[in-house]
FITOR-491674 format. One line per field, with one value per residue (C-alpha): x, y, z; residue in three letters. Coordinates in Angstrom, 1 decimal, decimal comma. Each point is the difference from the previous one (the first is absolute). Example, Ala and Ser with C-alpha at 12.3 -4.5 7.8 and 13.67 -1.06 7.14 Angstrom:
BEGIN
X <- 12,3  1,4
Y <- -4,5  3,4
Z <- 7,8  -0,7
residuo <- ala  ser
end
This chain:
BEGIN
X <- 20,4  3,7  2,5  2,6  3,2  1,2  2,7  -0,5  0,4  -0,3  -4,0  -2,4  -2,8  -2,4  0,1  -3,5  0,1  -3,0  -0,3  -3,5  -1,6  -2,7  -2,5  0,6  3,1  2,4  2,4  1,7  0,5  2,4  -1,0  2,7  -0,3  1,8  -1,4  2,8  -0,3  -0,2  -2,6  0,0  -4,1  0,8  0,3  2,4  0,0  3,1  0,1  2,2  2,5  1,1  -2,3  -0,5  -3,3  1,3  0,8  2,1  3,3  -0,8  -0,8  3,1  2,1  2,0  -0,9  -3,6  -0,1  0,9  -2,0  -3,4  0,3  2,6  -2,9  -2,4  -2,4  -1,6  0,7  -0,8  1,0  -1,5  2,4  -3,2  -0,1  3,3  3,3  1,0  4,0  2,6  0,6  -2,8  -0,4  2,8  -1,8  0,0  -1,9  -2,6  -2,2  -3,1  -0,7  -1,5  -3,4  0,7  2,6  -1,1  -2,8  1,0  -1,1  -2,1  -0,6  3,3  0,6  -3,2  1,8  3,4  -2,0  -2,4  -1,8  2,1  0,3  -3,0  -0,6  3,5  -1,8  -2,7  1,0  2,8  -1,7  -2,6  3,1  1,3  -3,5  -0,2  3,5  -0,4  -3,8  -0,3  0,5  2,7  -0,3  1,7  0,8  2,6  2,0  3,6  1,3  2,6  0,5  -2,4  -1,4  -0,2  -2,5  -1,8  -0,5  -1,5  -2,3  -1,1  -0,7  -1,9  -2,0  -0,2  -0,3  -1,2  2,9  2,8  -0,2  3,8  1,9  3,5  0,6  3,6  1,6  -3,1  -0,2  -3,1  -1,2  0,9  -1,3  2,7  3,2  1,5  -0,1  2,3  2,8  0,8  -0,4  3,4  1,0  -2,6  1,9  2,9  -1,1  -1,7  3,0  2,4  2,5  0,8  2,1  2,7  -0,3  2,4  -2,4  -3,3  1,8  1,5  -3,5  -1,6  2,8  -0,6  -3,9  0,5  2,8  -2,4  -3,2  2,0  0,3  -3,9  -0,6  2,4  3,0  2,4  -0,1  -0,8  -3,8  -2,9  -2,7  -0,9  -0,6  -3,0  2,9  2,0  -0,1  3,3  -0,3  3,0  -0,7  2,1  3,3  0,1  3,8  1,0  2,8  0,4  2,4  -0,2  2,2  2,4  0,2  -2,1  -3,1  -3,0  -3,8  -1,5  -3,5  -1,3  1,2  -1,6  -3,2  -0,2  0,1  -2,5  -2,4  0,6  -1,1  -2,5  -2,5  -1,8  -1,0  -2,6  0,5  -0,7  1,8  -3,3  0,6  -0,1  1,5  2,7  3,7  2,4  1,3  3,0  2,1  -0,4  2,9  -0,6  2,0  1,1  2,0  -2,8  -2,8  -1,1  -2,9  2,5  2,0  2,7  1,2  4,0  2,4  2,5  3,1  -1,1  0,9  -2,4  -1,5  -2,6  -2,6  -3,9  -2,9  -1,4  -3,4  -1,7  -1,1  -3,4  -0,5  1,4  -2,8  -2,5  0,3  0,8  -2,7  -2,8  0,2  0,9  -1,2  2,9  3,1  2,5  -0,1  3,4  -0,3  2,9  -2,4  -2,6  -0,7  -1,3  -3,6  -0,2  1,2  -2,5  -2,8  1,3  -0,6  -3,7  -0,9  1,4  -1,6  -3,3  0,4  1,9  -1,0  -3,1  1,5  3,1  0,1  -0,4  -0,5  -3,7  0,1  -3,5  0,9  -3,4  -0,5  3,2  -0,5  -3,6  1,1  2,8  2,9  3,5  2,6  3,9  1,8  4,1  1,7  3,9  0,5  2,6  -2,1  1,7  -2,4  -3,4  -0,2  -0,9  -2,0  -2,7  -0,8  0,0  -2,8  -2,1  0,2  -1,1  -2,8  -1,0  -0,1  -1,8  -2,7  0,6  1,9  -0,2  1,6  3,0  -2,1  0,1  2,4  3,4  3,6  2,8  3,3  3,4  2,9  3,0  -1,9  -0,3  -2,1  2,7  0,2  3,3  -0,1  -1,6  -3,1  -2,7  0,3  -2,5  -0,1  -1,2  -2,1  -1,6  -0,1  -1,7  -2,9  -0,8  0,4  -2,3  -2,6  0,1  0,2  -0,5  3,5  1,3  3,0  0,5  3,5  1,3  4,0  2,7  3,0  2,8  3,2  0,2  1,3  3,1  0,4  -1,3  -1,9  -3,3  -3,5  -2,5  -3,9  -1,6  -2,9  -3,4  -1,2  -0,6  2,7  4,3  2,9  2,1  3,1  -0,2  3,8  1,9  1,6  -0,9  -0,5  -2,7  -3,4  -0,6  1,8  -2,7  -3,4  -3,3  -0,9
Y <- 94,3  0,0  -0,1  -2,3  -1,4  -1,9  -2,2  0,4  3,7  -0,8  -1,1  2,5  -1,6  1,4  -1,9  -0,2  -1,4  -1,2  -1,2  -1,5  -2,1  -2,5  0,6  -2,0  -1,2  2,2  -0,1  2,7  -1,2  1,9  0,2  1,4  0,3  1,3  1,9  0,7  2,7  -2,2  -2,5  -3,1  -0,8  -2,9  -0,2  -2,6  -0,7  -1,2  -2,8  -0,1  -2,4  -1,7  1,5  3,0  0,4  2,7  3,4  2,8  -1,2  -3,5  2,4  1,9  -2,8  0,3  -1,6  -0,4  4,1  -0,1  -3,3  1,5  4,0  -0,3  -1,7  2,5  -2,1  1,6  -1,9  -0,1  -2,6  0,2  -0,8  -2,0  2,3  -1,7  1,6  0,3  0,6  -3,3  -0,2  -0,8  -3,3  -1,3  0,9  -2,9  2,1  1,7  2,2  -0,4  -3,7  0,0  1,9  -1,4  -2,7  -3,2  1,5  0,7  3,4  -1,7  3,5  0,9  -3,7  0,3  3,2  -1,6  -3,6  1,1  3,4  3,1  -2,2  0,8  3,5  0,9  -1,5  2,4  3,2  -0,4  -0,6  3,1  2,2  -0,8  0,9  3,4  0,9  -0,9  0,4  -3,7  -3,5  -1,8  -2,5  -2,4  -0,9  -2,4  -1,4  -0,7  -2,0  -2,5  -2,0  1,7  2,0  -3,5  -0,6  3,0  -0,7  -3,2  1,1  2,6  -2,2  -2,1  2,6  3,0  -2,0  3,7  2,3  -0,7  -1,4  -1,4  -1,2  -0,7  -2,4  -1,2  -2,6  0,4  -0,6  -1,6  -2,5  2,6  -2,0  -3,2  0,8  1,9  -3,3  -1,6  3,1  -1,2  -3,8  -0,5  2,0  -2,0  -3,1  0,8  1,8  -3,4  -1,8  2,7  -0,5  2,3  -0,6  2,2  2,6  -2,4  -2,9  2,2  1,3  -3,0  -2,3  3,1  -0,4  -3,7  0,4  2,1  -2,1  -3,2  2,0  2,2  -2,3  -1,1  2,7  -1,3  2,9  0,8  3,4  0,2  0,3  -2,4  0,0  -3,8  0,6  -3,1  -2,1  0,7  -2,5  0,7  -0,8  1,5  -2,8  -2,5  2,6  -0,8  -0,3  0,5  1,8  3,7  2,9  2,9  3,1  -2,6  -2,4  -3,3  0,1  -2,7  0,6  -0,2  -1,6  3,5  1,5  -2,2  -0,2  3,8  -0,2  -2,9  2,0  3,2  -1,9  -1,9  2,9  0,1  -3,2  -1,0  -1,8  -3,8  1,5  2,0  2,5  3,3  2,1  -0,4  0,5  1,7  -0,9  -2,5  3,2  2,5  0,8  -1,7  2,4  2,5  2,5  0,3  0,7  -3,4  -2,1  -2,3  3,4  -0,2  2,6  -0,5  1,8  1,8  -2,2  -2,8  1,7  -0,3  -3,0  -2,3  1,5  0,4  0,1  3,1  0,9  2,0  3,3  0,2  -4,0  1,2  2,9  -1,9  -2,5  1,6  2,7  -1,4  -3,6  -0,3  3,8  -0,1  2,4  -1,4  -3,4  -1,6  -2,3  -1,9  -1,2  -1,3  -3,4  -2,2  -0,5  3,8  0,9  -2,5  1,8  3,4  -0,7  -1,6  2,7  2,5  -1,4  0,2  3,0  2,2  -2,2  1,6  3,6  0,2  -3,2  1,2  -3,9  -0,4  -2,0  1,4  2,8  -0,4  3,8  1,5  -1,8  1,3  3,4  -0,6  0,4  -1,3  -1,4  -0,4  -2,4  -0,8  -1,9  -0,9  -3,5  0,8  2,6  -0,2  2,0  -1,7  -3,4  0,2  -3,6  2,1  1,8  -2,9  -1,5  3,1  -0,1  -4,0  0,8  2,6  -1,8  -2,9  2,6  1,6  -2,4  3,5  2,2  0,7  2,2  2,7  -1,4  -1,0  -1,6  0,1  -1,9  1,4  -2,8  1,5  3,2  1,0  2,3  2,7  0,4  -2,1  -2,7  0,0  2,6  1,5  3,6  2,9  1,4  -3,8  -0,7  3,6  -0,6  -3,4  0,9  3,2  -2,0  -2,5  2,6  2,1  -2,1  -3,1  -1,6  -2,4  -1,9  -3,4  1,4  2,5  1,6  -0,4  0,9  0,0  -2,1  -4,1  -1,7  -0,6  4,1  -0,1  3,0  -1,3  0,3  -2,3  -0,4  -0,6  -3,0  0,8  -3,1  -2,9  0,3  -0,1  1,1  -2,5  0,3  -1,1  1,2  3,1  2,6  -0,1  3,5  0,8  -0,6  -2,0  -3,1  -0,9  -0,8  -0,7  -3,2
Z <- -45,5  1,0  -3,0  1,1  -2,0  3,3  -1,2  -3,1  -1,4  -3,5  0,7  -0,4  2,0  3,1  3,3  1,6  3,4  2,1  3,4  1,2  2,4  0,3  2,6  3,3  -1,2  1,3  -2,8  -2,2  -3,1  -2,5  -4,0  -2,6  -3,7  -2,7  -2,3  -3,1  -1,9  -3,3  0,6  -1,7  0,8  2,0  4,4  1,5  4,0  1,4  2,4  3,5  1,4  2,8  2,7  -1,5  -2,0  -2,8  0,7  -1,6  1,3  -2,7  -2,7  0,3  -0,8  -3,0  -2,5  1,1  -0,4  -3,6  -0,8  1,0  -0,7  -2,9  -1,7  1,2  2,5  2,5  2,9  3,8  2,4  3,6  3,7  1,0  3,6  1,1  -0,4  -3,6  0,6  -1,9  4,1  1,1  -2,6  2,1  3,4  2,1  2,6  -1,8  2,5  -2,2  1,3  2,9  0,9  3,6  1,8  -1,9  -2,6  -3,5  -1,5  -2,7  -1,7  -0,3  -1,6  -2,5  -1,5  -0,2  -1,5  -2,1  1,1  -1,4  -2,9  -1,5  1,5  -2,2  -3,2  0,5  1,6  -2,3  -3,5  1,2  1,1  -3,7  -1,5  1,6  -0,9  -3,8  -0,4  -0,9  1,5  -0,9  -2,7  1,8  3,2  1,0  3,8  -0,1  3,1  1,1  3,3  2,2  -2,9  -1,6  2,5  -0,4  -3,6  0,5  2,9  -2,5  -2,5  2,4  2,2  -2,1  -3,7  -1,9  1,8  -3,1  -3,1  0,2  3,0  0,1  3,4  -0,1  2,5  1,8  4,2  -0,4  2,8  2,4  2,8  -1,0  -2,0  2,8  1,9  -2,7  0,1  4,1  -1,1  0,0  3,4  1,7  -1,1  1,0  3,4  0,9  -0,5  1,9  -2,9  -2,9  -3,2  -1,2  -3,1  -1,8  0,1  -1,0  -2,8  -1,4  0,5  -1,8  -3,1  0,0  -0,6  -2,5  -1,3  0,2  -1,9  -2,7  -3,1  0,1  -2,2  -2,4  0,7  2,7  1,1  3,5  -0,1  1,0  -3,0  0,8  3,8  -0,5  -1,0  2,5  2,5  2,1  3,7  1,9  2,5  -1,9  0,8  3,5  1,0  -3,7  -0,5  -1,3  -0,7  2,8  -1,3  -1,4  3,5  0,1  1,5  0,7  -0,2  3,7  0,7  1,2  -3,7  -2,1  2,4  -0,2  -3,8  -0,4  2,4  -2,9  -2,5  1,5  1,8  3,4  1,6  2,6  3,0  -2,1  -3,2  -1,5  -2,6  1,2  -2,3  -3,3  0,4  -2,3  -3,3  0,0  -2,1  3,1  2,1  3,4  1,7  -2,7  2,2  2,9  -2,7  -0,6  1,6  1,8  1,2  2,4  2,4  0,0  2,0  -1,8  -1,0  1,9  3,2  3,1  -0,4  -2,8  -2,3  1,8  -2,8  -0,9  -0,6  -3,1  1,4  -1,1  1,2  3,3  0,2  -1,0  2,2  2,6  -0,4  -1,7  0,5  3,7  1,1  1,6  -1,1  2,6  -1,3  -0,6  -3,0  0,8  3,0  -1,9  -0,6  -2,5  1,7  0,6  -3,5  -1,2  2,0  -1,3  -3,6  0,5  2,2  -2,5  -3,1  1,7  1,5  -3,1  -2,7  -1,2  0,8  -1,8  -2,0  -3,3  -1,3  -0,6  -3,5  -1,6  -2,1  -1,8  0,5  -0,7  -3,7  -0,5  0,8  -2,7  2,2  -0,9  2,2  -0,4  2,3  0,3  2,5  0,1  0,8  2,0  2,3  3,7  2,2  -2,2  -1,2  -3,3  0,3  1,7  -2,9  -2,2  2,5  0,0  -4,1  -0,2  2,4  -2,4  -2,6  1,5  0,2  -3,3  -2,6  -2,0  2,4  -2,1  -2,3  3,2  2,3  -0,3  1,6  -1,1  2,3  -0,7  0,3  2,1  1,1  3,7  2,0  -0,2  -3,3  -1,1  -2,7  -3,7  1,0  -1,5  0,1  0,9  -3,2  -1,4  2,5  -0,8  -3,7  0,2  2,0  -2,3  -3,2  2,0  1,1  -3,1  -2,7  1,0  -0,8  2,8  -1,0  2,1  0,5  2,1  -1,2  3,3  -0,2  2,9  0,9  0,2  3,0  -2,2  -0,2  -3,5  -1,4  -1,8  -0,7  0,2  -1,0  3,0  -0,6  1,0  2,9  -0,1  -3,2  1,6  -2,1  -1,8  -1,9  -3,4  -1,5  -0,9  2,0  3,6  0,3  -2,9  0,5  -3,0  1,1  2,7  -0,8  2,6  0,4
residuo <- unk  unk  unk  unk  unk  unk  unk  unk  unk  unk  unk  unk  unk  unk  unk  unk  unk  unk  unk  unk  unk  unk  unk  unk  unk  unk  unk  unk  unk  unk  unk  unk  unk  unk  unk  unk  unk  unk  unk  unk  unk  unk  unk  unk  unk  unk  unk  unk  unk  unk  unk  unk  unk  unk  unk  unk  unk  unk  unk  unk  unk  unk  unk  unk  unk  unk  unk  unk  unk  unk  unk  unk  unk  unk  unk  unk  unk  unk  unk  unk  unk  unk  unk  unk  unk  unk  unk  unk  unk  unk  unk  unk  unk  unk  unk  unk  unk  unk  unk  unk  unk  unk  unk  unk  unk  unk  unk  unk  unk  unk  unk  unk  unk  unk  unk  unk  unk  unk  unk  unk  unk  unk  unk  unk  unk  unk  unk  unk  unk  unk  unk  unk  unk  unk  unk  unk  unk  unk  unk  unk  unk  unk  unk  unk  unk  unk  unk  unk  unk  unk  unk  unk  unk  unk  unk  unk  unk  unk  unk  unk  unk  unk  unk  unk  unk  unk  unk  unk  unk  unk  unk  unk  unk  unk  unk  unk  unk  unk  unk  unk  unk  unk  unk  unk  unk  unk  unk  unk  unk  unk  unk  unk  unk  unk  unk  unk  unk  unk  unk  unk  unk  unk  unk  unk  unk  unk  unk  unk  unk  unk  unk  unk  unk  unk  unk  unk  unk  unk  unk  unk  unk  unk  unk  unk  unk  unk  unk  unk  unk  unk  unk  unk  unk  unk  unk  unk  unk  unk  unk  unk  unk  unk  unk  unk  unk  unk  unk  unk  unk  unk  unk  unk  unk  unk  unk  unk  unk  unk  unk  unk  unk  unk  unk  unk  unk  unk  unk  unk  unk  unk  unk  unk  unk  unk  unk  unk  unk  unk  unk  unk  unk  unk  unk  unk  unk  unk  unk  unk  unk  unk  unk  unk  unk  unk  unk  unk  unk  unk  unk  unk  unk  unk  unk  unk  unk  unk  unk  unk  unk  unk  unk  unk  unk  unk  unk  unk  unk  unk  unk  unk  unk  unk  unk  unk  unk  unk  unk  unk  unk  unk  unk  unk  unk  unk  unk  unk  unk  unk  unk  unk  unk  unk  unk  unk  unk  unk  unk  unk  unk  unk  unk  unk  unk  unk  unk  unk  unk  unk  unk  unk  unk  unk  unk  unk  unk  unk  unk  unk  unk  unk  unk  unk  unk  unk  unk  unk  unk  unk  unk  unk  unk  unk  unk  unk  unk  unk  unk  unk  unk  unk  unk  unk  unk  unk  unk  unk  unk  unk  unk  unk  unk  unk  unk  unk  unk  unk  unk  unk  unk  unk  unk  unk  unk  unk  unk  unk  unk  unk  unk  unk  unk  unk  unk  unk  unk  unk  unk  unk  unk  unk  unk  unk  unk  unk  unk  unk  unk  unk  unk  unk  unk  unk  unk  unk  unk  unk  unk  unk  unk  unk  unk  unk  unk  unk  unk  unk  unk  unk  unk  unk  unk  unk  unk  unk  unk  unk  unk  unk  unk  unk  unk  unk  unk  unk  unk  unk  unk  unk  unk
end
């Protein structure tokens, strides 16, 4: 063993690294765990995110560092055989793809998918027994986005590797949800026209405007979003303020939004896929779902639609085999064909949506899930889907799985959220002694700027205001 205090010198903890292989698959797959000085009996595995699987460049992050060795965990978290660098979960050229022109390397995707995943649950747990000369009571996974993923493809292919997951904003339904983040630049590539900034952001302020009191309170959040029924359709040629000049809603503005909130479509209007939540921001500075790529004070000509990174690699790479593609090219047949090809293709690889979690409750398992209703990169309808079909299975599957949706909260972390400290707590006091509360404690800032905190309702249960101060958690109650 190595004593290591990288980043965090006041940690007295060993750093075991491993690097392995599985025959014929020609990977290298790198294994690190922590092993603190002052063990609390318990292992935690971290999850990844973006396309990164995990690695030590995730655990580093402050305050992750001090959430998982400041209680004394001995954690590992594994880079899946892919690189492990923040970078690289931004590469939209990832060398690993290909085994040849055209062929996916399907070994190098069963690490990232579900593979290393439970290799790290046991080389770590028996790297933690040698160290300590015990196993660890309990074992739990701790992943969001990506790692969201990972924990419920744990739960669902590996039931006995933890006996508490936390899986928050989950990128479940791999194979389909990335469809719905280029939704919006299909539209308006099809039509060749492209709204301004002005008119994204102003339809996004009048959703939210339209849906905020169905809770019973002003303050800039969506609680009610099955209430809200606000179709941005009815604001064509309306008019609106632009940085204080008068400004009208175009056809292609409020066709862009409508096709946000709405999801992917086939060819006769099928469902494909769910959009986004009525509360996100359609453009929100180049981050949102409907982004725009501007040029800088208007100079240089109009706005061109933008296209969410990992969307862009995936289809580009995985879907069409084909990392040249220009999505602006593609059309609505082809994008149709994309998504069928790539729910057959990726569906039962990376998916992480199969409903029977039979196992994972007779091995006594426990799973946490949160999703802001207000996610940008993940709709957050997704996971309420994967939860009913759950429970059509299981009416009881609250007593070992549950979601929780967070009015206002996005992917990146702003709104009324759940901390990692809560999330932590609540799956130990779940595992441990058997306490699950059908609230989970948020607290964050309200579309109005306001600094509250919230009890976040367990599903099918939204919040509701019920009187009192906006800002203290007693004033709302689940309904």
């Amino acid at each position: 063993m190595v004593a290591n205090a990288t980043a965090a010198d006041y940690f007295d903890f060993c750093n075991v690294t491993i690097i392995y292989t599985h025959p014929g698959w020609d990977d290298a797959v790198t294994l690190i765990t922590y092993l603190p000085a002052r063990w609390n009996g318990r292992f935690l595995a971290l999850g990844g995110g973006g396309m990164v699987a995990g690695g030590e460049a995730l655990l580093l992050i402050q305050p992750t560092i001090t959430l998982v060795l400041g209680r004394g965990f001995a954690v590992s978290t594994t880079d899946g055989g892919h690189p492990s660098d923040l970078d690289a979960g931004v590469d939209v050229n990832p060398p690993w793809v290909f085994k040849s022109p055209g062929n996916i390397d399907l070994a190098m995707l069963a690490n990232f998918a579900s593979r290393s995943l439970h290799d790290m649950a046991v080389l770590g747990k028996n790297l933690t027994r040698r160290a300590y000369g015990r196993a660890p009571e309990r074992s739990y996974f701790f992943g969001e986005s990506t790692g969201g993923m990972q924990g419920h493809m744990l739960a669902q292919r590996y039931p006995a590797d933890f006996d508490g997951i936390v899986a928050a904003k989950p990128a479940i339904n791999w194979a389909r949800f990335f469809f719905a983040n280029v939704w919006a630049k299909l539209t308006m590539d099809t039509a060749g026209a492209y709204p301004t900034r002005c008119e994204l952001d102003a339809l996004s302020a009048a959703a939210v405007a339209a849906c905020d009191e169905l809770d019973g309170l002003r303050d800039g959040v969506v609680s009610r979003a099955d209430l809200c029924a606000f179709d941005p359709r009815t604001l064509a040629g309306e008019t609106f303020d632009c940085a204080g000049a008068p400004a009208t809603f175009s056809n292609i503005s409020v066709q862009v939004a409508h096709a946000t909130y709405e999801g992917p479509r086939g060819p006769a209007g099928e469902f494909r896929w769910y959009g986004f939540g009525k509360d996100v921001g359609l453009d929100a500075n180049g981050t949102g779902p409907a982004a725009l790529t501007c040029p800088e004070d208007g100079a240089g000509g109009p706005c061109s639609a933008a296209a969410f990174h990992m969307s862009d690699l995936w289809l580009r790479y995985f879907y069409a085999k084909d990392p040249s593609l220009n999505l602006t090219e593609i059309t609505p047949a082809r994008f149709d064909d994309l998504f069928l090809a790539a729910v057959n293709e990726y569906e039962s690889v990376i998916g992480a949506a199969d409903p029977d979690l039979s196992r994972f409750r007779r091995a006594g398992g426990k799973m946490l899930s949160w999703h802001g209703m207000a996610d940008q990169l993940v709709p957050v309808n997704g996971s309420v889907q994967y939860y009913d079909r759950v429970l059509a299975l299981d009416p009881r599957a609250a007593d070992y799985y549950r979601l929780f949706l967070a009015p206002g909260a996005d992917h990146a972390g702003a709104g009324i959220t759940v901390s990692d400290e809560a999330r932590l707590d609540y799956i130990m006091d779940w595992v441990e002694r058997g306490a699950a509360n059908q609230t989970l404690r948020a607290a964050g800032m309200t579309g109005l700027g306001d600094m509250a905190e919230r009890d976040i309702c367990m599903y099918p249960m939204v919040q509701h205001y019920r009187g009192g101060s906006a800002t203290l958690p007693s004033s709302f109650t689940c309904v």
